[in-house]
matplotlib code that plots the C-alpha trace (Angstrom):
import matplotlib.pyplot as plt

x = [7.2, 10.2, 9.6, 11.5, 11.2, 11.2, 11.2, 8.3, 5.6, 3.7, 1.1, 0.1, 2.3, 1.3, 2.6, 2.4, 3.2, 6.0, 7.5, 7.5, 9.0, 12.2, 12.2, 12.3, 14.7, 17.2, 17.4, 18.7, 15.5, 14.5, 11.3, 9.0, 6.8, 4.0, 0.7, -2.0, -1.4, 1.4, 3.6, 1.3, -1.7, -4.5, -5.5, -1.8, -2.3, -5.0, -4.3, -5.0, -1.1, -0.3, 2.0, 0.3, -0.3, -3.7, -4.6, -8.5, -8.0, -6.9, -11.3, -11.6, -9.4, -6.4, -3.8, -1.1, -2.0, -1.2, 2.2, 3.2, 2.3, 3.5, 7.2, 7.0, 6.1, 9.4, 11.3, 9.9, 10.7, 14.4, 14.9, 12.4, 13.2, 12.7, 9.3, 7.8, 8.1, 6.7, 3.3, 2.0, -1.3, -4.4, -7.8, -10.4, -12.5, -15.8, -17.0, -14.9, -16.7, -18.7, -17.6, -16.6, -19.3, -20.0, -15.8, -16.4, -18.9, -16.8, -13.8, -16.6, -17.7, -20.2, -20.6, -21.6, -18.3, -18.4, -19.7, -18.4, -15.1, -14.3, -11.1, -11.3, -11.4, -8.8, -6.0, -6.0, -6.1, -3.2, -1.2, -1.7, -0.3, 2.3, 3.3, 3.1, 5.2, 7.8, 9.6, 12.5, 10.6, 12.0, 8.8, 8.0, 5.2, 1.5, 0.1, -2.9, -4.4, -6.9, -9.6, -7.7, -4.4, -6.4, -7.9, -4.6, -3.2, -5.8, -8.2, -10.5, -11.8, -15.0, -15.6, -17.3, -14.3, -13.4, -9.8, -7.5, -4.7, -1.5, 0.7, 2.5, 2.3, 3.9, 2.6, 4.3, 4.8, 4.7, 3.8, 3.3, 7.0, 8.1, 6.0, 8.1, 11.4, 10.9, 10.6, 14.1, 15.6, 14.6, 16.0, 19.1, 19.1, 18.3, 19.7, 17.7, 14.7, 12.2, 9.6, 6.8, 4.2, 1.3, 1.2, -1.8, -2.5, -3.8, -4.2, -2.5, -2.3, -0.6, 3.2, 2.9, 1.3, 1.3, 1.8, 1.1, 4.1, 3.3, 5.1, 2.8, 5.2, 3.5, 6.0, 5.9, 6.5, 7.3, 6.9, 7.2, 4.8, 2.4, 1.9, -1.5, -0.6, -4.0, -5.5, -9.1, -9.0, -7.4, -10.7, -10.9, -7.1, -7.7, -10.6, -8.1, -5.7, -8.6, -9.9, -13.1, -12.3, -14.1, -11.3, -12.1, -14.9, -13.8, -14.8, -14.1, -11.6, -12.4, -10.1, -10.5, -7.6, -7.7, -6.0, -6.9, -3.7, -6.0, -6.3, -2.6, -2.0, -4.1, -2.8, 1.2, 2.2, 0.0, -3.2, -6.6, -7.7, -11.4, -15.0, -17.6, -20.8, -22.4, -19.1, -17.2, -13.4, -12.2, -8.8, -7.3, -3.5, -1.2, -0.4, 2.5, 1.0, -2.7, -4.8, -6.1, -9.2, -10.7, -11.3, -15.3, -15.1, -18.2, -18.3, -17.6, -16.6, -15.8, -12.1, -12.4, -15.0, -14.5, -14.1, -15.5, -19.0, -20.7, -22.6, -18.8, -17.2, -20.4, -19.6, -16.0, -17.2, -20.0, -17.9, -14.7, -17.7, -18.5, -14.9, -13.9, -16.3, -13.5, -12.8, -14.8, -15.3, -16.5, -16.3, -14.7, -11.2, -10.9, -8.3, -8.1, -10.3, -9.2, -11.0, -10.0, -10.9, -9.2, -8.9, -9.9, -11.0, -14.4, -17.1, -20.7, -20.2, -22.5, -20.1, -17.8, -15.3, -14.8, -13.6, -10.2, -7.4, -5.0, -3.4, -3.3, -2.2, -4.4, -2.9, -4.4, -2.2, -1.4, -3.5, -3.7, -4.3, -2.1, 1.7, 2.2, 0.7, -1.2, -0.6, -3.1, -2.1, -5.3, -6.0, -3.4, -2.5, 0.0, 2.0, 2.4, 3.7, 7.5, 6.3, 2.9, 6.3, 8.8, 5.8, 5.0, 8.5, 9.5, 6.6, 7.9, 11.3, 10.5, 8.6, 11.3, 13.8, 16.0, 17.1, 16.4, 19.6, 18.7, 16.1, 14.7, 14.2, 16.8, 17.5, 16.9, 14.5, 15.4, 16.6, 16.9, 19.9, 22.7, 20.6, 22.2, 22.2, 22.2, 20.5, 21.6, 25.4, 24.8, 22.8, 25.2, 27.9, 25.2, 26.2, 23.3, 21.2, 20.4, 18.1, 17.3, 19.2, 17.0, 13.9, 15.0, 16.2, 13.3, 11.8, 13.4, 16.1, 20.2, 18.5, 18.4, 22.5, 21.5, 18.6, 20.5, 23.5, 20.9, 19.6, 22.9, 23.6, 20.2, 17.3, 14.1, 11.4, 7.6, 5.5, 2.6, 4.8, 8.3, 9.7, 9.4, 12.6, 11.7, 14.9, 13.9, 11.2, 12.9, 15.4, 12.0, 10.8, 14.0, 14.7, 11.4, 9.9, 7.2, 5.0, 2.5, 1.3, -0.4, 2.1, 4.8, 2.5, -0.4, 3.1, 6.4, 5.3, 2.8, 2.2, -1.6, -2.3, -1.5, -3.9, -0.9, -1.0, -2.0, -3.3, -0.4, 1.9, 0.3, 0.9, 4.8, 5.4, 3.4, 5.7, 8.7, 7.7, 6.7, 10.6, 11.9, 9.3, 9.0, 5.5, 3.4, 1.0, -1.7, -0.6, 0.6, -3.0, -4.4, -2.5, -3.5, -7.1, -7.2, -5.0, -7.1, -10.6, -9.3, -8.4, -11.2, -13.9, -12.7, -10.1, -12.3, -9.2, -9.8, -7.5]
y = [-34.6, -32.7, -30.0, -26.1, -23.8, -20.2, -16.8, -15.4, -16.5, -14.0, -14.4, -12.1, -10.6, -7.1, -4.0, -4.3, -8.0, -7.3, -4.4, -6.7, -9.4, -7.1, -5.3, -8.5, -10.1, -6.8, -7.7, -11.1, -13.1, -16.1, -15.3, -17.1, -15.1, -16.5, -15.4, -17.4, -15.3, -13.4, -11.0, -7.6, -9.3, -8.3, -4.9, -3.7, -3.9, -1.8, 2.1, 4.8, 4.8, 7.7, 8.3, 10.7, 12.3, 12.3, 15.7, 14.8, 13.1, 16.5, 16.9, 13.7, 14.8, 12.5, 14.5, 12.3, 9.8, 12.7, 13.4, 9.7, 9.9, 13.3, 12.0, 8.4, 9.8, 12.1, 9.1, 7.2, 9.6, 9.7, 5.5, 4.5, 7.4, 4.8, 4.3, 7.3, 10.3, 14.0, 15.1, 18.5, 18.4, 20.6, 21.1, 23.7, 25.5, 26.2, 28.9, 30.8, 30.2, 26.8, 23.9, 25.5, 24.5, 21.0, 20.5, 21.3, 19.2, 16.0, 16.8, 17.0, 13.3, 13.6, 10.6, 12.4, 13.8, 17.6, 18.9, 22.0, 22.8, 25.9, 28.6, 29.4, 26.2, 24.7, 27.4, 26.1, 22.7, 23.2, 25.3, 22.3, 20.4, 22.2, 21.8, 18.1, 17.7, 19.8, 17.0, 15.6, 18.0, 17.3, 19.3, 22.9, 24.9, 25.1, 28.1, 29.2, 30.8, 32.9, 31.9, 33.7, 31.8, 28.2, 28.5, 29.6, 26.6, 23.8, 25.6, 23.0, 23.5, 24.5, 28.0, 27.4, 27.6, 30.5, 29.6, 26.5, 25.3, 24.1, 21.3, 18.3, 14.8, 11.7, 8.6, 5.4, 4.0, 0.9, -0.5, -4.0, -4.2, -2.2, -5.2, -7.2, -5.5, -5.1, -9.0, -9.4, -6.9, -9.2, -12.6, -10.5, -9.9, -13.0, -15.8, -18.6, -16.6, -17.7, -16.4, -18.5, -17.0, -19.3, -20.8, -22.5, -22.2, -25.8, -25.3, -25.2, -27.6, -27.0, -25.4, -26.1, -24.3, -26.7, -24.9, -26.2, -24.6, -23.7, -27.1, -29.3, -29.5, -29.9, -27.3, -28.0, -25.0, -24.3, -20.2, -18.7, -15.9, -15.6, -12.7, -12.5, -10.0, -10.9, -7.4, -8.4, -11.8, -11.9, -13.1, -15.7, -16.7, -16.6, -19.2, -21.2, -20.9, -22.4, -18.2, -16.7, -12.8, -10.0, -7.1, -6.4, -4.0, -3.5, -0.8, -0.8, 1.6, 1.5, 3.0, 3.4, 4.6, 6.2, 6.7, 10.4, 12.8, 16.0, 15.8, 14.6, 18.0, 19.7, 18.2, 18.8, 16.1, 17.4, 15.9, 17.2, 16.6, 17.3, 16.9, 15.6, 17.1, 15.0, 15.9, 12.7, 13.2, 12.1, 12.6, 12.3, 12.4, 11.2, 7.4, 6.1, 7.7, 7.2, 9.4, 7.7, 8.2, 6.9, 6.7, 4.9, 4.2, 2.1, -0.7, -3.9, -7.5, -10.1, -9.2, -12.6, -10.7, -7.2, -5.1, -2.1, -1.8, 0.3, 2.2, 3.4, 4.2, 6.4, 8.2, 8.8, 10.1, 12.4, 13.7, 14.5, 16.4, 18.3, 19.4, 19.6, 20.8, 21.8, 17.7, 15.3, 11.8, 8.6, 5.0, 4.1, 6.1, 3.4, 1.1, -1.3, -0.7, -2.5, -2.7, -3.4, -3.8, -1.4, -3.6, -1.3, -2.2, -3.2, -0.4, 0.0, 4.2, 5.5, 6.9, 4.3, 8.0, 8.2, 4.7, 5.4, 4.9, 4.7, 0.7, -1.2, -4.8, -6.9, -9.7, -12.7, -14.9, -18.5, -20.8, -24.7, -25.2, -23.0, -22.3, -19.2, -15.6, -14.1, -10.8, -9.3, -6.5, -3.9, -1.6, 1.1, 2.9, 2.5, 5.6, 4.5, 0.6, 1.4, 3.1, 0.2, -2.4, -0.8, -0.3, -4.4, -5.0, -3.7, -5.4, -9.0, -7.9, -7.2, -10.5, -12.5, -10.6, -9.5, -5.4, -3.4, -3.3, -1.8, 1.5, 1.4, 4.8, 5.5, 2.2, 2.3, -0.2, -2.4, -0.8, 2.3, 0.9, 3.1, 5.4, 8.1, 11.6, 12.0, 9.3, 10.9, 10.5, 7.2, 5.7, 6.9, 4.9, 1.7, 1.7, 0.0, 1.7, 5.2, 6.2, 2.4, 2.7, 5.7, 3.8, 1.0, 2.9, 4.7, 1.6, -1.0, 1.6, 0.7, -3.0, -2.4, -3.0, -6.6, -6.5, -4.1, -7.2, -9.3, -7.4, -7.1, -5.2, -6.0, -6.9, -7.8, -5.6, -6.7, -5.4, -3.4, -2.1, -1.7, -0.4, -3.9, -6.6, -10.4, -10.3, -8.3, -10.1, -13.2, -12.0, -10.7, -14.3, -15.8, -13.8, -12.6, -15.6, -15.4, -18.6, -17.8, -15.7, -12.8, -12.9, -11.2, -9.0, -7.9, -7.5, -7.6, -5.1, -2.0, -3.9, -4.7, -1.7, 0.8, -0.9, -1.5, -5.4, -6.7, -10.5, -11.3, -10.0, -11.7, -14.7, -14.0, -13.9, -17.1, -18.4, -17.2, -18.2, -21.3, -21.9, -20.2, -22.2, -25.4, -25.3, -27.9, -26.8, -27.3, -25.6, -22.5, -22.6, -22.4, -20.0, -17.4, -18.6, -17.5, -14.3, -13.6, -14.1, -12.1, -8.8, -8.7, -9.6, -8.2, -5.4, -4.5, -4.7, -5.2, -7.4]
z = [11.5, 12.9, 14.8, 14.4, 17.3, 16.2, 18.6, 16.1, 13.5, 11.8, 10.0, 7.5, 4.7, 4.4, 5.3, 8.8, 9.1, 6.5, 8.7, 12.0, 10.4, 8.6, 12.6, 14.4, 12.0, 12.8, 16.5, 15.6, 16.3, 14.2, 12.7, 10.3, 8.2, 6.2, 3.9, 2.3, -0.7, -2.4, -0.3, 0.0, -2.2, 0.3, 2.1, 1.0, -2.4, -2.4, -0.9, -2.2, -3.1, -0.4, 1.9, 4.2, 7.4, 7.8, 7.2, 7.8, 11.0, 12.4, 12.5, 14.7, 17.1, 16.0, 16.5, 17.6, 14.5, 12.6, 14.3, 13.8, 10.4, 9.2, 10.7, 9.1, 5.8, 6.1, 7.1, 4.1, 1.5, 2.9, 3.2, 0.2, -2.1, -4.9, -4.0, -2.3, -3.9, -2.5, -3.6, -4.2, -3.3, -3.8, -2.0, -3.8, -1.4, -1.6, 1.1, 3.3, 7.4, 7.1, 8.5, 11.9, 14.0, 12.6, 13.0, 16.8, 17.5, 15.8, 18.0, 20.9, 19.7, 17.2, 15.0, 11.9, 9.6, 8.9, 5.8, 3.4, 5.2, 4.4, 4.0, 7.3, 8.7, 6.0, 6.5, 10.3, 9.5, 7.1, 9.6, 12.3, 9.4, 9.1, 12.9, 13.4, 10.2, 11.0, 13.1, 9.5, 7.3, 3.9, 1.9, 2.0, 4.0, 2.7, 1.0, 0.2, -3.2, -4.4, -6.7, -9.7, -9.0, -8.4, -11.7, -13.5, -12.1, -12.6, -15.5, -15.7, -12.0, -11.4, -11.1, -8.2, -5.9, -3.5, -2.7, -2.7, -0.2, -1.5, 0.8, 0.2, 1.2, -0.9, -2.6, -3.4, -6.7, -5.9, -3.0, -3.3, -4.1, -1.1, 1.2, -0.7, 0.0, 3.6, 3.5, 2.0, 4.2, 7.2, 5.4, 4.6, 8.4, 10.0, 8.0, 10.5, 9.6, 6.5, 4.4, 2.7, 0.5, -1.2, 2.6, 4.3, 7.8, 8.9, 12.6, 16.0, 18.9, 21.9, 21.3, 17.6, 14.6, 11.5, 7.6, 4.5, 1.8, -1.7, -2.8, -0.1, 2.3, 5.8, 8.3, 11.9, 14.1, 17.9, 18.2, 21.5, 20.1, 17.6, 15.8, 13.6, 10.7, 8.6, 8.4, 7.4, 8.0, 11.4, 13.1, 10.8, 11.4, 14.8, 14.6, 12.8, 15.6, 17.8, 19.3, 19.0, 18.4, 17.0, 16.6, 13.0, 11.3, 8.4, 5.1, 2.0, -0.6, -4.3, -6.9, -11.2, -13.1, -16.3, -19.6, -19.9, -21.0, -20.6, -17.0, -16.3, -17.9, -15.9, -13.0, -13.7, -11.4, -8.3, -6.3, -5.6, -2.3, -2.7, -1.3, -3.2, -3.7, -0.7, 1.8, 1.6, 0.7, -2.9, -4.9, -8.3, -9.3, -11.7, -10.7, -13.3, -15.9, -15.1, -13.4, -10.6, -8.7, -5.4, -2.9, -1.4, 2.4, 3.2, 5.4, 4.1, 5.6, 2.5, 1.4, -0.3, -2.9, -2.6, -5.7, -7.7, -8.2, -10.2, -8.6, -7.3, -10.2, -11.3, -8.0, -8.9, -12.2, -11.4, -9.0, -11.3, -13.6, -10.7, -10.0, -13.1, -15.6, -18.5, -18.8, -20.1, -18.6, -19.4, -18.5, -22.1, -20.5, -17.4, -17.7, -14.5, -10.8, -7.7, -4.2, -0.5, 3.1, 6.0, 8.7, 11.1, 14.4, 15.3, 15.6, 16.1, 15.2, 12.4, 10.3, 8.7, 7.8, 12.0, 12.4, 13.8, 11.7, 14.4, 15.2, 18.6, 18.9, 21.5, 23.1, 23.8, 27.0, 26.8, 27.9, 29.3, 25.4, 23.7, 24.9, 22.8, 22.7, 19.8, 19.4, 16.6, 14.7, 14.3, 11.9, 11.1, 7.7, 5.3, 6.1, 10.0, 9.5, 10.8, 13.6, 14.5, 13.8, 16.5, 18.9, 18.5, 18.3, 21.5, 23.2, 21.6, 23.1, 26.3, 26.5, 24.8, 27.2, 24.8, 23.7, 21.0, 19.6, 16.0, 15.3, 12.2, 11.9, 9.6, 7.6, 4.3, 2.8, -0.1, -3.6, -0.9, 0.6, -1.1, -3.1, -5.3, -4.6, -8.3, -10.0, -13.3, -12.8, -11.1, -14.3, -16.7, -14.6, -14.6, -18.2, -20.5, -22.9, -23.2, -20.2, -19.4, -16.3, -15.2, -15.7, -13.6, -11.1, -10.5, -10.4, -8.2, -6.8, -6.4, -7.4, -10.6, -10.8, -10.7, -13.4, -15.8, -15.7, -16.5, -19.3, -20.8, -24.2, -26.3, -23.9, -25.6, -25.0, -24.9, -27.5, -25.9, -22.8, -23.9, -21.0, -19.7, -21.0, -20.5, -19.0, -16.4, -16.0, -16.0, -13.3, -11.1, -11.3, -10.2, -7.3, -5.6, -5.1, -7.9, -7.5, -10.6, -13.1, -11.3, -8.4, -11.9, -13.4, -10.5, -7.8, -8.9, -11.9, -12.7, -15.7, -14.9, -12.6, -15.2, -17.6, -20.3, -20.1, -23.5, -23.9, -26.4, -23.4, -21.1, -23.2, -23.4, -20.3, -19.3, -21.3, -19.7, -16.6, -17.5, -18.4, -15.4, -13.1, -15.2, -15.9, -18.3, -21.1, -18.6, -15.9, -18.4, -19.8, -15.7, -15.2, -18.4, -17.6, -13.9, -14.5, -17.4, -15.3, -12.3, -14.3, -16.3, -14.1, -10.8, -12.5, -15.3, -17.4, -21.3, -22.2]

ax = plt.figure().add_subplot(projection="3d")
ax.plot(x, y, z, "-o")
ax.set_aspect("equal")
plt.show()
């Protein structure tokens, strides 16, 4: 078998192996990225869908987390302004003085998270907020209201309140696609450079790590460092690579999302940011339509089985009772649930809330055995992956000896490259249906160009989700590497997240792919039967 020597392997396709790989590949490395899965399948498919600074790590004492983050999540919403999208948020208070002491003593070093923070204790917080975000600030300023204007604005909260703040942060609409896109951004960097999803790692020996492609090809490759971008499984991919590590201590985030028009009206587009009755944090916005709900933080160490329990999502809706006593709420209104593991670094403290959220990236030196480096990436958030990927970048450089010779600061990612100022003049001059170049802007950014072409004058819409073409699907499939069923409508869509997948969908577009890909009966059938399996039983979808 012939060997390939490569500056970089990476292995791991979420964010932050995603964001490496597009950094390294913009300083003219040759890089190989590669994931057992689907691009952004793990961990990175399952946030809470923010783009945030961190307001509650101000309490552990995190303060330069929360600079970093407040300034990537301003960068974001300037280079991904077709995925991330500003976020008025709210938090209800529920006292005016309490909180102070027990917030002292966890920036002291306690291991037990405050309780009841109250107005006091909120309006410094915010104001802090305020401060480490000011560095790009593209939002405005907090405020703070009254009890009368908190319950003009949001009538179905509990009267229980004494006061509410008002700030922004951002979420991302879809962020599976945005791992996705960072990965094309590096292959449309580094044309030596190569990205395999569906890939096994079979092992290591010496100066070469051996991969097994999605079509059973066996890949041979000579890296000069290894970068282990696994998130929760990067002890076990270490193993693999012949290491005994314990960097990972992983807890678990659980998230429902329901079909419930009365509290997306009562929301108008904003977030509660709220404590549940026993002190841990919760929130609820409007997700694409749904409202969703999360998020559990309990520890957790199978990301293999992980998913909502429920014992969880009677937590999520006892507590939206509690903080909203003018709704009603039931399980009959959710319409999917997913479950993750942070891969946060390895922790014997009490309170899974105090893990750090903040990233480092260990390295483990070559050895008689091993010719190669492993770098492992460690913990991080969503918001922060730019800045963990320059940091690890740098430290590649300087060991590669070559310079930095392109920030990332201000590139724009994917279907962000070239973004309108006016997305209304620019989809009237995409041409296409009424509004349908809107909706696909919005969705997959200045990309959309391509899949409008491809739609041409009369695309056919699916039945149960018509905002959807099986043209556009058809071009997703043929250009973003989509290797199966769940990879199209799980990823590269918001079709199953927003619970709007119907079975006799489903069934269409297993069809198409099954064209596009060349698929069998059998293997059309497998397919539907393990897509079908996986939503219901770990999505609790109703298909």
């Amino acid at each position: 078998m012939t060997e390939t020597p490569i500056d970089v392997l990476i292995l791991g396709a979420g964010i932050n192996g995603a964001g490496l790989f597009r950094d390294l590949c913009e300083q003219g490395l040759t890089c190989v990225i590669a994931d057992k899965g689907d691009y952004g399948s793990g961990t990175s498919a399952a946030p809470s869908r923010l783009i945030h600074g961190g307001i509650k790590y101000l309490e552990t004492g995190e303060f330069r987390l929360v600079a970093q983050s407040t300034l990537e999540r301003n960068l974001l919403l300037r280079n991904a302004p077709h995925c991330v999208h500003p976020l008025p948020t709210v938090i209800p208070i529920f006292s005016w003085f309490k909180g102070i002491g027990a917030a002292v003593r966890t920036l002291m070093g306690s291991t037990t998270a405050p309780r009841a923070r109250g107005a006091v204790l909120m309006k410094i917080g915010l104001a802090l907020y305020d401060f480490y975000g000011a560095r790009a600030r593209v939002m405005p300023r907090h405020a703070l209201w009254g009890r009368a204007r908190a319950l003009a604005e949001i009538p179905p909260l509990t009267p229980r309140i004494v006061a509410a703040g008002r700030y922004y942060d951002a979420t991302v609409a879809h962020p599976e696609r945005l791992v996705l896109e960072l990965v094309q951004d590096g292959l449309r960097a580094s044309s030596a450079s190569r990205a395999f999803n569906h890939c096994a790692l079979l092992g290591a020996e010496g100066a070469t790590v051996r991969l097994c492609a999605v079509d059973g090809t066996e890949l041979a490759l000579r890296p000069r460092v290894v970068i282990n971008a696994a998130g929760p499984w990067i002890d076990a991919v270490n193993a693999t690579l012949g290491l005994q590590t314990r960097l990972i201590g992983g807890t678990k985030g659980s998230h429902i999302l329901l079909d419930h028009p009365a509290l997306l009206a009562a929301l108008k587009g904003r977030m509660i940011y709220f404590e549940a009755d026993d002190g841990r944090i919760c929130l609820v916005f409007d997700y694409l339509g749904r409202a969703l709900v999360g998020s559990t933080d309990t520890r957790a160490d199978d990301p293999d089985g992980v998913r909502c329990e429920d014992g969880e999502i009677d937590y999520f809706l006892q507590s939206l009772r509690s903080l909203l006593p003018g709704l009603a709420f039931d399980r009959s209104q959710i319409v999917y649930a997913y479950s993750g593991i942070r891969p946060l670094p390895a922790s014997d403290g009490s309170a899974a809330g105090l893990i750090s959220r903040d990233h480092s990236a260990p390295v483990i030196e070559p050895s008689d055995a091993r010719d190669w480096p492993v770098i492992s990436l460690v913990g991080g958030k969503w918001t922060t992956f730019r800045g963990f990927a320059e940091e690890v970048a740098d430290t590649v450089l300087s060991r590669l000896g070559r310079a930095r010779r392109v920030s990332t600061r201000d590139l724009p990612i994917g279907g962000g490259r070239d973004y309108p100022a006016d997305p209304a003049v620019w989809a009237a001059e995409a041409g296409g249906a009424p509004g349908r170049a809107a909706t696909l802007l919005a969705r997959y950014g200045t990309t959309a160009r391509a899949i409008l072409q491809a739609e041409g004058a009369a695309p056919t819409s699916l039945e149960d989700a018509p905002d959807y073409t099986l043209e556009e699907l058809g071009w997703l499939s043929r250009n973003e590497q989509v290797q199966g069923l769940e990879d199209l409508v799980m990823r590269r869509t918001a079709l199953a997240v927003t619970g709007r997948l119907s079975m006799r969908d489903l069934d269409r577009i297993a069809g198409l792919l099954a064209e596009v890909l060349n698929w069998d009966a059998p293997r059309r059938e497998a397919e539907l039967a393990q897509v079908r399996a996986r939503l219901t039983g770990r999505h609790h979808m109703r298909l």
